[in-house]
N, C-alpha and C positions, 0 to 999 in steps of 0.2 A: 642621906639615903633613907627614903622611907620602904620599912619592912609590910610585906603584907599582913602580917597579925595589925601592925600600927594604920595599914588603910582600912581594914574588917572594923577596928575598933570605931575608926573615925566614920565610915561611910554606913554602919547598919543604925546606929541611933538616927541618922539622919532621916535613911530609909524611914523608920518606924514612925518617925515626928511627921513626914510627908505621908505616909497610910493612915497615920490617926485627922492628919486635916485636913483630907480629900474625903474620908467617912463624914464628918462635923460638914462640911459644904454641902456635900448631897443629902444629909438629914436636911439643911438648911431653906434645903431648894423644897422639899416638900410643900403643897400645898395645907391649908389653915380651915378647918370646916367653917371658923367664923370670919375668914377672908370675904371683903365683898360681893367679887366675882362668885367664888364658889358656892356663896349666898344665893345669890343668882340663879346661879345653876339648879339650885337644889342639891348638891354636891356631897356624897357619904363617904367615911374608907372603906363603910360595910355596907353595901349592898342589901345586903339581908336585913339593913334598918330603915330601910327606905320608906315612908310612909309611903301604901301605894294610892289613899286614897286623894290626897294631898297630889300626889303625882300619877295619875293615872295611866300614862306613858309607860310607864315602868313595867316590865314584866320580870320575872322569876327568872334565874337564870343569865338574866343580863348583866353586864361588868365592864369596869374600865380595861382588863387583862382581852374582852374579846371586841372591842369599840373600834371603828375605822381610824378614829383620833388618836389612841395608846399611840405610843410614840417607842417600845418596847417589844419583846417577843411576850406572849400571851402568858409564859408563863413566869416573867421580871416578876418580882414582888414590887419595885415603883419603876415608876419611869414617866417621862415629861408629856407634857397636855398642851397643847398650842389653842386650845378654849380656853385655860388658862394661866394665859402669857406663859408655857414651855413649862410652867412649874410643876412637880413630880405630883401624880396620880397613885394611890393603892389600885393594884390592879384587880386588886376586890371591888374594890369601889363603884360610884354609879354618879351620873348626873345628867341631867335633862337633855344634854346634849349627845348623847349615848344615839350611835348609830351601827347598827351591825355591821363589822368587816365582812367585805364580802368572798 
């Protein structure tokens, strides 16, 4: 007969080993500024380093947090990008493909 102190023992280390590798996956899943695509893109986590001359497109204010493409509420710190392939965006971030939600 198992006592509930002896399930708590057995079942929260578990918990905690499955909270630390569901964190490790979704860092995982971030995007890579020096990824191809993101290359591409022109791709930043910071916005505010955007070269704008380089990118002309770019305005002040623009962000992967307010983009039609965010895949997140505006104010997710990451969240996934289907420009590229789903993988997670800073929603600080910016890239060419930046289209205002409307």
């Amino acid at each position: 007969m198992t006592t509930r102190r002896q399930f708590m023992f057995t079942v929260m280390p578990a918990a905690a080993t499955l909270a630390v590798t569901a964190t490790a996956v979704r860092a995982a899943d971030r995007v890579d500024e020096k990824d191809p695509a993101a290359v591409a893109l022109g791709y930043k986590h910071d916005a505010t380093k955007v070269d704008a001359k380089k990118y002309p497109t770019y305005k002040a204010g623009a962000a992967c947090g307010n983009c039609q493409f965010y895949q997140g509420k505006p104010a997710d710190a990451w969240a996934g990008c289907p420009l590229l392939a789903g993988k997670q965006v800073n929603g600080k971030g910016w890239c060419t493909g930046y289209a205002k939600k409307a």
